[in-house]
N, C-alpha and C positions, 0 to 999 in steps of 0.2 A: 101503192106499195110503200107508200114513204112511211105507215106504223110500222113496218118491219124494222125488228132490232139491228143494233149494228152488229158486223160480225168481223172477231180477229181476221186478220191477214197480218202476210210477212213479206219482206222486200227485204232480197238480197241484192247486194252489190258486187261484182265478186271480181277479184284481182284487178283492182285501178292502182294503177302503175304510175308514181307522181316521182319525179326528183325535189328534193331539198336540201339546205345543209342540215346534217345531223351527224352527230357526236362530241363530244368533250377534247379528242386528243387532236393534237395542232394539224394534224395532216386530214382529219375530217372535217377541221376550222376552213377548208381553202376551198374545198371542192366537193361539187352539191352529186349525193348520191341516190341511188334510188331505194323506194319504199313503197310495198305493195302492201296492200289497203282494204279487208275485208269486211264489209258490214251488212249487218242482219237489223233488220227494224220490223218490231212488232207493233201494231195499228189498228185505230178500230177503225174500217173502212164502212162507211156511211152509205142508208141504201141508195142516194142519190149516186153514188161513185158505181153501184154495179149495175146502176139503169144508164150506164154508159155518159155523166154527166161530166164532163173536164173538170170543171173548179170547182168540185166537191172532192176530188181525189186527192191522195196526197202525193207532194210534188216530188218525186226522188230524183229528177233531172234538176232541180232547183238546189238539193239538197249537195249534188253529186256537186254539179258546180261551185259551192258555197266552201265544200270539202277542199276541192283541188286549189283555190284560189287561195285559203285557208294557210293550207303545206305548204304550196309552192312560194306565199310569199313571208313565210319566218321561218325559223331557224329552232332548231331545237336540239338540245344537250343530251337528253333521252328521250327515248322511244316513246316509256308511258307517258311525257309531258303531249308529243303529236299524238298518241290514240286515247288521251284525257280528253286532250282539245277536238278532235273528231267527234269524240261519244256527247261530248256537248252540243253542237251542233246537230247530230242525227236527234236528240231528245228536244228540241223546242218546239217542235209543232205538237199544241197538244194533246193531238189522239195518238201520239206515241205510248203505249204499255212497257215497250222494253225496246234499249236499244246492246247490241252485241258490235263491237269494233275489235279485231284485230289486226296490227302493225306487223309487219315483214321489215326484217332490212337486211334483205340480200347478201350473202359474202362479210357480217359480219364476224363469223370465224374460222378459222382457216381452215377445219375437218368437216362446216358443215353448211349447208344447203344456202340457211338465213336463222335468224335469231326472232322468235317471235312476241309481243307481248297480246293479251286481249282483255280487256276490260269491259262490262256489263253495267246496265245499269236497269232496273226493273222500278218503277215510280212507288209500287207497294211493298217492295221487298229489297230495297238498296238503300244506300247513301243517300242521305239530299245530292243533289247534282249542284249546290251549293258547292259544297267541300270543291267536287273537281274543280268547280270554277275558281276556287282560293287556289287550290295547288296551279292553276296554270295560272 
């Protein structure tokens, strides 16, 4: 079966709940808040991966932890800087097609839920993931 093409797949992430410090104004400078965390990665999943093969697959536990570690240990002024710097990371492995990140940060205003950002990145139809890596 290994002539068999590879075939899209997608790997959601869905509400990882990380604390960090995040914001610009002196009272978000002291105290690390929380930030939930939604990603979508599209993949060409290889036919070794769906004849049940581990290390052909691609690693979304490696990814997840690479994320969390990521957050929890810098600090960020805004939001799109932490889901710039996510969407880089979910895009290095190179059967990534497209990766989708968006950022929550809970209680950042006072009439409303959470404030969101999401940024995309598609290999044949976005930005070089260059630029991101400049802006962060």
């Amino acid at each position: 079966m290994s002539n068999m093409k590879s075939r899209n797949a997608v790997i959601n992430i869905t509400n990882l709940r990380l604390r960090t410090l995040i914001g610009f104004n002196a009272e978000e400078r002291v105290k690390t808040q929380d930030v939930v965390i939604n990603i979508e990665i599209s993949y060409d999943v290889t036919p070794e991966a769906l004849q049940d093969r581990v290390h052909d697959a691609l690693d979304y536990k490696a990814i997840t932890k690479r994320v969390i570690a990521h957050v929890e240990s810098h600090q960020f002024l805004l939001l799109e800087k932490l889901v710039a710097d996510v969407l880089g990371i979910c895009c290095e492995h190179p059967s990534v097609n497209r990766a989708r990140v968006t950022g929550d940060k809970p209680h950042a205003l006072r009439y409303a839920d959470s404030v969101s950002i999401t940024l995309e990145h598609n290999v044949r139809h976005s930005i070089p993931l260059s630029l991101l890596k400049e802006a962060s």
